[in-house]
N, C-alpha and C positions, 0 to 999 in steps of 0.2 A: 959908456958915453958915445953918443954918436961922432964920428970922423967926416966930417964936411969935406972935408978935400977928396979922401975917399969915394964920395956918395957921389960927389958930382963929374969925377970920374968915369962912374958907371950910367951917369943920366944919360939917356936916349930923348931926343924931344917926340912928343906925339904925334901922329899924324895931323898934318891941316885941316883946319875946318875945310877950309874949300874944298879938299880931297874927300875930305867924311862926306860931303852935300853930294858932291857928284856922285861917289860911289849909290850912297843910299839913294839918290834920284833915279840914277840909272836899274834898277831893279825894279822889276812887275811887278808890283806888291797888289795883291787885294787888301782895299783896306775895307773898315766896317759899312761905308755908303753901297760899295760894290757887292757887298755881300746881300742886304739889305735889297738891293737894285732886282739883283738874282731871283732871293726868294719871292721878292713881289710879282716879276714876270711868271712864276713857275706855278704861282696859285692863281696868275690870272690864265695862265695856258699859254701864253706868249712867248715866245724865245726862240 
């Protein structure tokens, strides 16, 4: 049987959203549009 007092003991809270957005915002990501963007310049010869 589960021990509740125990468990909650060991709980950690999660990172904050606020913190996950920033993080994940702050990174260069290529996403699919960019990729997309890329190969079109590269077939028209432009870049």
């Amino acid at each position: 049987m589960i021990d509740f007092e125990e468990e909650l003991k060991k709980y950690e809270p999660a990172i904050e959203v606020e913190q996950a957005e920033a993080d994940i915002k702050a990174r260069d990501l290529t996403d699919l549009t960019d990729l997309l963007f890329n190969m079109t310049a590269q077939n028209n010869g432009t870049k």
